[in-house]
DRENZA-787058 format. One record per residue: x, y, z of N, C-alpha, C, CB in turn; residue number from 1; residue in three letters. Coordinates in pm, 1 decimal, always signed. Glycine has a CB too. Layout:
N
+----------+----------+----------+----------+----------+----------+----------+----------+----------+----------+----------+----------+-----+-----+
:      n_u :      n_v :      n_w :     ca_u :     ca_v :     ca_w :      c_u :      c_v :      c_w :     cb_u :     cb_v :     cb_w :   i :  aa :
+----------+----------+----------+----------+----------+----------+----------+----------+----------+----------+----------+----------+-----+-----+
:        X :        Y :        Z :        X :        Y :        Z :        X :        Y :        Z :        X :        Y :        Z : NUM : Ala :
...
+----------+----------+----------+----------+----------+----------+----------+----------+----------+----------+----------+----------+-----+-----+
***
This chain:
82
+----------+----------+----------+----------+----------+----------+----------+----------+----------+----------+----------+----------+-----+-----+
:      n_u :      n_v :      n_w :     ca_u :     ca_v :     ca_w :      c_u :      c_v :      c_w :     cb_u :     cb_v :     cb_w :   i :  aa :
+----------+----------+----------+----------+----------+----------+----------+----------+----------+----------+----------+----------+-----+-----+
: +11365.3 :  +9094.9 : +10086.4 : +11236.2 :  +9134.4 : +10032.2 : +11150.7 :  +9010.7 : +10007.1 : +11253.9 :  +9215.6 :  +9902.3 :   1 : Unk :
: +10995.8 :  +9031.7 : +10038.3 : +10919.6 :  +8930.7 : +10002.3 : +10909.0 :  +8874.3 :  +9808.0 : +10779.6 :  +8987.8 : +10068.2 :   2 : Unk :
: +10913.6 :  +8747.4 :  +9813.7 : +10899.7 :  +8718.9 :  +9657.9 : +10802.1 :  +8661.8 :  +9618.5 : +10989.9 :  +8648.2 :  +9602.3 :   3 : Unk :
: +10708.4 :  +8719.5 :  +9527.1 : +10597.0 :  +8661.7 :  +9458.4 : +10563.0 :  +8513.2 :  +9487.3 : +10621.2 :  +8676.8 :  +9318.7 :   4 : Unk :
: +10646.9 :  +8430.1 :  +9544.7 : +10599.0 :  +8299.2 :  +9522.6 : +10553.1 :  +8276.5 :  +9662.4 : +10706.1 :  +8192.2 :  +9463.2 :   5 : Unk :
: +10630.9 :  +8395.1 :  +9774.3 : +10558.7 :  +8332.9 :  +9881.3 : +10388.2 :  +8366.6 :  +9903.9 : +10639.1 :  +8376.1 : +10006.0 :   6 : Unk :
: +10329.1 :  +8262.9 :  +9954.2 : +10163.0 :  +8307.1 :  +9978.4 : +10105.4 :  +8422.1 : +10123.9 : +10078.6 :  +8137.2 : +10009.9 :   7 : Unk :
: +10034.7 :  +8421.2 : +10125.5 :  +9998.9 :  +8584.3 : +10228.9 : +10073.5 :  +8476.3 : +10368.5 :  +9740.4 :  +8661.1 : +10260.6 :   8 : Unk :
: +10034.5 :  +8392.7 : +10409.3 : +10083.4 :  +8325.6 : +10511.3 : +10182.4 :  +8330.5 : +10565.5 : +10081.8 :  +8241.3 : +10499.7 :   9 : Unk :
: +10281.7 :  +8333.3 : +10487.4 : +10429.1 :  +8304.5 : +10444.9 : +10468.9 :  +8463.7 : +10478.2 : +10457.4 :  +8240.6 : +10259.3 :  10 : Unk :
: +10409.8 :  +8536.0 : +10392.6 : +10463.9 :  +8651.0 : +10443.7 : +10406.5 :  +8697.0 : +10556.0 : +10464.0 :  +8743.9 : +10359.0 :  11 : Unk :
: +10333.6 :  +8715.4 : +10595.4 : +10266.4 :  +8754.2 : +10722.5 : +10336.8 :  +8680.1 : +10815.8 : +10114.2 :  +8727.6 : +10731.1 :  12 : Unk :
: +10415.9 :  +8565.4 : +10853.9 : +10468.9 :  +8531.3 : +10949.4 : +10614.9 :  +8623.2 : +10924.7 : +10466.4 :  +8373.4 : +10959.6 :  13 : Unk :
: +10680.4 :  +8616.5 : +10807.1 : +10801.6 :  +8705.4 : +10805.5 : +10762.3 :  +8855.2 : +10857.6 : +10863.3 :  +8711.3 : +10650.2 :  14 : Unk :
: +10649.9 :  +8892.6 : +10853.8 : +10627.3 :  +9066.6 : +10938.1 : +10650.0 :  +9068.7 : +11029.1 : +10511.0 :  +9141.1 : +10960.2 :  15 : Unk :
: +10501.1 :  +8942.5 : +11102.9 : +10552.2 :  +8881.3 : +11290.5 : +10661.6 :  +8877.9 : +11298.4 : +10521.1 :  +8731.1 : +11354.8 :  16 : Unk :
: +10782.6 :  +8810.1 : +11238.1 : +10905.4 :  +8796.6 : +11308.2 : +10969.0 :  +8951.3 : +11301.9 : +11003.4 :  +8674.9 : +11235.8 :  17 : Unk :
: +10968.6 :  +9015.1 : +11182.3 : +11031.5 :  +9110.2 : +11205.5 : +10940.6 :  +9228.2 : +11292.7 : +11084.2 :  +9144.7 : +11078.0 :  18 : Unk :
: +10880.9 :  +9239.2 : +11296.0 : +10821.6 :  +9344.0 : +11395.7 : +10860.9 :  +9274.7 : +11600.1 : +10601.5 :  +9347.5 : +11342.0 :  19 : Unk :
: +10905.3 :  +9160.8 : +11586.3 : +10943.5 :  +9071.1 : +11676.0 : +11047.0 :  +9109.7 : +11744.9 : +10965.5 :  +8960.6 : +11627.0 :  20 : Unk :
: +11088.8 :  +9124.7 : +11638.5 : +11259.7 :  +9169.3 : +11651.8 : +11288.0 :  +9306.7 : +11647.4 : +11353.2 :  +9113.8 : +11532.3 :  21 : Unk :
: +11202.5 :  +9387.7 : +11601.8 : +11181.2 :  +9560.7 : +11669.6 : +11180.8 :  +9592.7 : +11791.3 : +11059.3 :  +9626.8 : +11645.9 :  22 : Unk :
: +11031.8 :  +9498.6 : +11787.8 : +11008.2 :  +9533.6 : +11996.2 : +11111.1 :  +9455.7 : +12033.6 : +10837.0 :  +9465.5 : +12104.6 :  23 : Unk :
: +11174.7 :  +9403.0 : +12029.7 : +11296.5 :  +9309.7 : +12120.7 : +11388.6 :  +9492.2 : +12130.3 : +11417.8 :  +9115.9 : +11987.5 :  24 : Unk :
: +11402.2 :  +9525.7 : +12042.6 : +11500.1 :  +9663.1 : +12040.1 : +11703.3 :  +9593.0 : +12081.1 : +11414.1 :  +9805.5 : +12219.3 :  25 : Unk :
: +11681.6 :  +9474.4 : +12000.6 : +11828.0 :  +9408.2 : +12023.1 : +11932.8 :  +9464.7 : +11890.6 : +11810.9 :  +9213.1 : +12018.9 :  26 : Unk :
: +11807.2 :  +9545.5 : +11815.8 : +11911.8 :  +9532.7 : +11699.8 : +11957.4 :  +9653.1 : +11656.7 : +11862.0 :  +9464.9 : +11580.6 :  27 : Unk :
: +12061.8 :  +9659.5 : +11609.3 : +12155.6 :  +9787.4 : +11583.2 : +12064.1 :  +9872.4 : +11462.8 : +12335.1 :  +9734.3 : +11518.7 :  28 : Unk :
: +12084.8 : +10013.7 : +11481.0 : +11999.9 : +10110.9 : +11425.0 : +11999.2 : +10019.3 : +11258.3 : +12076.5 : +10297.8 : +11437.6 :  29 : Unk :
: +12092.7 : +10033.1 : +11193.3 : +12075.7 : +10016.3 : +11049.4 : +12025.5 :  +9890.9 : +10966.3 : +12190.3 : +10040.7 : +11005.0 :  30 : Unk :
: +12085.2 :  +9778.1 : +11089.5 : +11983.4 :  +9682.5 : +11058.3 : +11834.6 :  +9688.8 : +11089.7 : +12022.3 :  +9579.0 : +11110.2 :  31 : Unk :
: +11758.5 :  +9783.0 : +11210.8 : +11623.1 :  +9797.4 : +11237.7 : +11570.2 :  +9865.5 : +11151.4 : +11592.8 :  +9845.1 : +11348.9 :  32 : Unk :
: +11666.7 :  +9970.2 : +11029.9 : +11586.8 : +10040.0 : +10947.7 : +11587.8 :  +9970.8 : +10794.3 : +11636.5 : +10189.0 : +10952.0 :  33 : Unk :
: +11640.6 :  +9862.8 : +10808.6 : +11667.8 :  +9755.9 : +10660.9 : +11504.9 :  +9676.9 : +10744.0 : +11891.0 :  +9610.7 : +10646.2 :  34 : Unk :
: +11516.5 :  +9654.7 : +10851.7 : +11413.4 :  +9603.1 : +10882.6 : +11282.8 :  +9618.9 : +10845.7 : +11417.3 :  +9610.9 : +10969.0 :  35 : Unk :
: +11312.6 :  +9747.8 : +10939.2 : +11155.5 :  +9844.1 : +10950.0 : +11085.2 :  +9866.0 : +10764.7 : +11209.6 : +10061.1 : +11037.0 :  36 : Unk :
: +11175.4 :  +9887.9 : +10681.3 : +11153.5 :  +9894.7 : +10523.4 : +11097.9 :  +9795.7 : +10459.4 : +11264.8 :  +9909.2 : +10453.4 :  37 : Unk :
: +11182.1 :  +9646.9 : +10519.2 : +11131.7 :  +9494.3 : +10502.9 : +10963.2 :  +9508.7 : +10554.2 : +11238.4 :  +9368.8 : +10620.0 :  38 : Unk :
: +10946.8 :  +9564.1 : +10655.3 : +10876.2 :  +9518.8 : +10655.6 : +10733.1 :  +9617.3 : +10615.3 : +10903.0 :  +9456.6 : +10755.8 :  39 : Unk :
: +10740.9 :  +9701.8 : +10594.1 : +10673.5 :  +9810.9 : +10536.2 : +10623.3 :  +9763.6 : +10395.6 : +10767.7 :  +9936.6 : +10528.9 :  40 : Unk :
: +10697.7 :  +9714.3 : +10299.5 : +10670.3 :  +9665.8 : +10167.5 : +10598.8 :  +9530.8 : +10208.9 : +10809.0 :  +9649.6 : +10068.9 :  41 : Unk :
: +10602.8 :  +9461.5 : +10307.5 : +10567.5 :  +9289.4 : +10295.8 : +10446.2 :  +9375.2 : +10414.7 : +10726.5 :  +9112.7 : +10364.2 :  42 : Unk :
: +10354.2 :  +9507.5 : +10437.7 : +10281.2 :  +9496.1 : +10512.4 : +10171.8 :  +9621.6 : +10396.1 : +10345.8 :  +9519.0 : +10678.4 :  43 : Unk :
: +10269.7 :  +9655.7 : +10322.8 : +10154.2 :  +9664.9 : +10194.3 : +10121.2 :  +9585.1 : +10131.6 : +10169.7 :  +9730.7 : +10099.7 :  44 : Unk :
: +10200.9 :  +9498.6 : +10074.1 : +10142.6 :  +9375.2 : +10008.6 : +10047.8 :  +9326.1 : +10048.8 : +10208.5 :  +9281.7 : +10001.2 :  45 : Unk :
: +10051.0 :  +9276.2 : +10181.4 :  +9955.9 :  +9202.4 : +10260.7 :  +9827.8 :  +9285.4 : +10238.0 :  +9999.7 :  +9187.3 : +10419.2 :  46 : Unk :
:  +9814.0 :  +9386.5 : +10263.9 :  +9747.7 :  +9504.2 : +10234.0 :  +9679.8 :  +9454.5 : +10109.8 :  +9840.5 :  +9634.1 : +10218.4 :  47 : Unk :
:  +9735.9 :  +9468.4 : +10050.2 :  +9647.8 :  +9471.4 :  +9861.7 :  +9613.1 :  +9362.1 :  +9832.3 :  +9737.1 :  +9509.2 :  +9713.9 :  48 : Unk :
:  +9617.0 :  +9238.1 :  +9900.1 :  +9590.5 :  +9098.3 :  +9892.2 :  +9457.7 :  +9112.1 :  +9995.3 :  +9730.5 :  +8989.4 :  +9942.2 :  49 : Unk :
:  +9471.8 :  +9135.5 : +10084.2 :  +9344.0 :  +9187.5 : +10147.0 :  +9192.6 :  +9239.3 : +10144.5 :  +9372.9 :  +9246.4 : +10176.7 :  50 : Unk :
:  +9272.6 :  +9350.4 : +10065.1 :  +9183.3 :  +9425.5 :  +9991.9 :  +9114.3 :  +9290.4 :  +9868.2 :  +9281.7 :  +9576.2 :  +9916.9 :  51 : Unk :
:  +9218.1 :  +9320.9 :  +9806.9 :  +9135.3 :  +9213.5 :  +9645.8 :  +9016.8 :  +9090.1 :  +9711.8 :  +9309.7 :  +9076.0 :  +9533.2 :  52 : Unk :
:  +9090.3 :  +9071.2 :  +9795.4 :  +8977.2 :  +8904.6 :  +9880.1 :  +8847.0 :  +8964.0 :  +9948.2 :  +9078.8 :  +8797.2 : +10057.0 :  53 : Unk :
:  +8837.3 :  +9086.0 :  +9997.6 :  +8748.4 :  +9180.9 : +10059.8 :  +8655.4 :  +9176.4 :  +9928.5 :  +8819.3 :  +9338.9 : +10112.3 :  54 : Unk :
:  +8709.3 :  +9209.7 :  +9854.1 :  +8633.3 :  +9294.5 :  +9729.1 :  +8572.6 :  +9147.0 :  +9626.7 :  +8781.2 :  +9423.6 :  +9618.3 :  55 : Unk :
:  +8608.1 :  +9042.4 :  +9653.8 :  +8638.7 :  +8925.8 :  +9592.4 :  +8524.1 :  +8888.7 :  +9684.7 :  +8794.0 :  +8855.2 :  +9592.0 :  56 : Unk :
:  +8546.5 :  +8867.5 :  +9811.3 :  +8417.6 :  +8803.0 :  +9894.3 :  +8238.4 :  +8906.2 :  +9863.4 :  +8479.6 :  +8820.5 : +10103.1 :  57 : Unk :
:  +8247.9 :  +8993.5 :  +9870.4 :  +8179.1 :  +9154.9 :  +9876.0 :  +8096.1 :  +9121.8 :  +9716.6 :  +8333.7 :  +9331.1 :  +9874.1 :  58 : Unk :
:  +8101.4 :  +9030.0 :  +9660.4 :  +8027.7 :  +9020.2 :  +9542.2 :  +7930.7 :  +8934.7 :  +9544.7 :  +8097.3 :  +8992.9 :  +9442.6 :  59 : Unk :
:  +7794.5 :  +8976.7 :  +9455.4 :  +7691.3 :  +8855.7 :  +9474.2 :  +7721.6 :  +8810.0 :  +9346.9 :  +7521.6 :  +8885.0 :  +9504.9 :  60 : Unk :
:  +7662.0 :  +8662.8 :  +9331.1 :  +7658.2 :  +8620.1 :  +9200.9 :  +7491.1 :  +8563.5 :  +9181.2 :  +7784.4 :  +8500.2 :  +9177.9 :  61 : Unk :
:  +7488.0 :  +8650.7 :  +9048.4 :  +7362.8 :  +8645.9 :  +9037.9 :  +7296.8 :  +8560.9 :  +8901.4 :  +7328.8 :  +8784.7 :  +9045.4 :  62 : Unk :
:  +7202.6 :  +8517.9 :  +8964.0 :  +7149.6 :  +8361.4 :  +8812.1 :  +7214.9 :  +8328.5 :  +8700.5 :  +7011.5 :  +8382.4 :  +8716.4 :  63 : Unk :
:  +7213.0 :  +8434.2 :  +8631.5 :  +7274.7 :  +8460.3 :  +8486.6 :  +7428.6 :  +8460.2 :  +8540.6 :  +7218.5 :  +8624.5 :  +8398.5 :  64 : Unk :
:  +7515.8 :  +8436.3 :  +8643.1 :  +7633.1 :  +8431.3 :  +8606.1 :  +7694.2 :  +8590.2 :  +8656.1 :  +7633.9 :  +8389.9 :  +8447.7 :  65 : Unk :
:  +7632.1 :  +8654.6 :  +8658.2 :  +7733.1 :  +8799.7 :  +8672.7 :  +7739.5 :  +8848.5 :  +8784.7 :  +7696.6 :  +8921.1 :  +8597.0 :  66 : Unk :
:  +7833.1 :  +8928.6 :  +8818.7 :  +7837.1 :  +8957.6 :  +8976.1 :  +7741.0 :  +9124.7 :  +8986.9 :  +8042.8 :  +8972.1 :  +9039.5 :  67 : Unk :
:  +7771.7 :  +9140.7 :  +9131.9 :  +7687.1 :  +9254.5 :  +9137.4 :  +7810.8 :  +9288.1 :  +9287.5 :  +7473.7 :  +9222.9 :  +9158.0 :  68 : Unk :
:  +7849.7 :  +9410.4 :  +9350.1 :  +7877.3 :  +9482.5 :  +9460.5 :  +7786.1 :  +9425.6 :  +9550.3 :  +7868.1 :  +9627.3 :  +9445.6 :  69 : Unk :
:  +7819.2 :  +9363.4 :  +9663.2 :  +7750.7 :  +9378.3 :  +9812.8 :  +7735.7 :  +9522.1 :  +9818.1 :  +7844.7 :  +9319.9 :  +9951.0 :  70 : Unk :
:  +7655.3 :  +9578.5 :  +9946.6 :  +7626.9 :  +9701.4 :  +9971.3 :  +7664.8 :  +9716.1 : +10095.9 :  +7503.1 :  +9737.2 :  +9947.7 :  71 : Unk :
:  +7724.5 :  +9733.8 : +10168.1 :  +7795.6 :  +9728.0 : +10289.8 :  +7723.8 :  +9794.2 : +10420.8 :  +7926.1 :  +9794.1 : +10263.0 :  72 : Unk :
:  +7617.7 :  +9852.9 : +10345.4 :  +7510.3 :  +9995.2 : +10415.7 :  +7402.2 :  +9882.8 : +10439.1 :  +7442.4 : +10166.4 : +10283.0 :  73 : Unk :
:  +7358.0 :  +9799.1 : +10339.0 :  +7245.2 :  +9727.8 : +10333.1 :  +7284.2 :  +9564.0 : +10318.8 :  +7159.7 :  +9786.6 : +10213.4 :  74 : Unk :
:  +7365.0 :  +9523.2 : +10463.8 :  +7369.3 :  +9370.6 : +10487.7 :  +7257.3 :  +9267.7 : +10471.1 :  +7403.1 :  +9354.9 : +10612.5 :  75 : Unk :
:  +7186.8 :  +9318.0 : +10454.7 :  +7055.2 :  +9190.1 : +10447.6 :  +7086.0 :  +9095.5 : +10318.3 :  +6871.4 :  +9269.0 : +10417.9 :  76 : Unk :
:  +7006.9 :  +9025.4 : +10311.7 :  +7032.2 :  +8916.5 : +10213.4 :  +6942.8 :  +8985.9 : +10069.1 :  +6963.6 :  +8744.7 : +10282.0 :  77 : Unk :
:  +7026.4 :  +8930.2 :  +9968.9 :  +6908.3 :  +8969.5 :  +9800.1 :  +6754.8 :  +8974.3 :  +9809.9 :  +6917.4 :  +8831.5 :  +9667.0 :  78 : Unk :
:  +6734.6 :  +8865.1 :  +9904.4 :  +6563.3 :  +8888.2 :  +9909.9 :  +6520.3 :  +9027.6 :  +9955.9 :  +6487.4 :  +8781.4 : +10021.5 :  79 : Unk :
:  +6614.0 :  +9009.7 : +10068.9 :  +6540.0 :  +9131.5 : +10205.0 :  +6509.4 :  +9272.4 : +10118.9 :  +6687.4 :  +9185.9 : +10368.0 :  80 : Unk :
:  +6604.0 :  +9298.1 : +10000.9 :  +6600.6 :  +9392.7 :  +9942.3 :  +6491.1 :  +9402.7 :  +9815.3 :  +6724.5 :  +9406.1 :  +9917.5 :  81 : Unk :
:  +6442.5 :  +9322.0 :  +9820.7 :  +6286.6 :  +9365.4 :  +9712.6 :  +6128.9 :  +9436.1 :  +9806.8 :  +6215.0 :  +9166.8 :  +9624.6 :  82 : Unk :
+----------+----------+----------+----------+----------+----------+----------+----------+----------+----------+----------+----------+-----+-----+
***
Protein backbone atom coordinates (compact mmCIF):
# COMPACT_ATOMS: atom_id res chain seq x y z
CA UNK A 1 0.00 0.00 0.00
CA UNK A 2 0.97 3.57 -0.75
CA UNK A 3 2.28 5.58 2.51
CA UNK A 4 1.60 9.10 3.28
CA UNK A 5 5.14 10.07 2.93
CA UNK A 6 5.35 9.14 -0.57
CA UNK A 7 4.65 12.41 -2.91
CA UNK A 8 2.02 12.12 -6.02
CA UNK A 9 5.21 11.30 -8.15
CA UNK A 10 6.27 8.53 -6.25
CA UNK A 11 3.10 7.08 -6.34
CA UNK A 12 2.07 7.57 -9.72
CA UNK A 13 5.15 5.77 -10.93
CA UNK A 14 4.20 2.73 -8.49
CA UNK A 15 0.54 2.64 -10.60
CA UNK A 16 2.71 2.76 -14.02
CA UNK A 17 4.54 -0.14 -12.83
CA UNK A 18 1.76 -1.96 -11.62
CA UNK A 19 -0.69 -1.49 -14.31
CA UNK A 20 2.73 -2.59 -16.28
CA UNK A 21 2.66 -5.64 -14.95
CA UNK A 22 -1.22 -6.29 -15.67
CA UNK A 23 -0.87 -5.74 -19.32
CA UNK A 24 2.28 -7.96 -19.26
CA UNK A 25 -0.61 -10.67 -18.00
CA UNK A 26 2.69 -12.67 -16.46
CA UNK A 27 1.17 -12.76 -13.24
CA UNK A 28 -0.74 -15.38 -11.43
CA UNK A 29 -4.52 -14.55 -10.75
CA UNK A 30 -4.09 -13.68 -6.92
CA UNK A 31 -1.19 -11.79 -7.13
CA UNK A 32 -2.97 -9.57 -10.19
CA UNK A 33 -5.88 -9.09 -7.80
CA UNK A 34 -3.49 -7.93 -4.65
CA UNK A 35 -2.38 -5.90 -7.54
CA UNK A 36 -5.26 -4.64 -9.28
CA UNK A 37 -6.51 -3.39 -5.36
CA UNK A 38 -2.84 -1.81 -4.99
CA UNK A 39 -3.52 -0.13 -7.36
CA UNK A 40 -7.06 1.10 -7.20
CA UNK A 41 -6.37 2.81 -3.69
CA UNK A 42 -2.88 4.54 -5.01
CA UNK A 43 -5.25 5.69 -8.21
CA UNK A 44 -7.78 7.30 -5.84
CA UNK A 45 -5.42 8.96 -3.97
CA UNK A 46 -3.87 10.36 -6.88
CA UNK A 47 -7.35 11.30 -7.60
CA UNK A 48 -7.99 13.51 -4.49
CA UNK A 49 -4.59 15.15 -4.74
CA UNK A 50 -5.67 16.20 -8.07
CA UNK A 51 -8.65 17.34 -7.38
CA UNK A 52 -7.41 19.60 -4.21
CA UNK A 53 -4.53 21.25 -6.76
CA UNK A 54 -7.45 21.78 -9.45
CA UNK A 55 -9.45 23.51 -6.88
CA UNK A 56 -6.21 25.12 -5.35
CA UNK A 57 -5.13 26.50 -8.89
CA UNK A 58 -9.16 27.51 -9.83
CA UNK A 59 -8.92 30.39 -7.20
CA UNK A 60 -8.45 34.13 -7.70
CA UNK A 61 -6.82 36.10 -5.13
CA UNK A 62 -8.19 39.16 -4.73
CA UNK A 63 -6.53 42.73 -3.23
CA UNK A 64 -7.69 42.36 0.19
CA UNK A 65 -6.18 38.89 0.42
CA UNK A 66 -9.25 36.57 -0.08
CA UNK A 67 -9.89 34.14 -2.61
CA UNK A 68 -12.82 33.96 -4.86
CA UNK A 69 -13.85 30.46 -7.30
CA UNK A 70 -12.59 30.77 -10.97
CA UNK A 71 -15.70 30.28 -13.11
CA UNK A 72 -14.90 27.65 -15.46
CA UNK A 73 -18.00 28.89 -17.85
CA UNK A 74 -16.38 32.39 -17.89
CA UNK A 75 -12.39 31.96 -18.63
CA UNK A 76 -11.65 35.46 -19.29
CA UNK A 77 -9.56 37.34 -17.02
CA UNK A 78 -11.16 39.62 -13.68
CA UNK A 79 -11.18 42.58 -15.92
CA UNK A 80 -13.00 41.01 -18.90
CA UNK A 81 -15.76 40.48 -16.42
CA UNK A 82 -16.81 44.10 -15.42
Amino acid sequence: MASKKNNFEEELKQLEAIVTKLEDGNVPLADALDQFKEGVVLARSLEKELTAAQETVAKLVNPDGSTQALDPQNAGTPDDNY
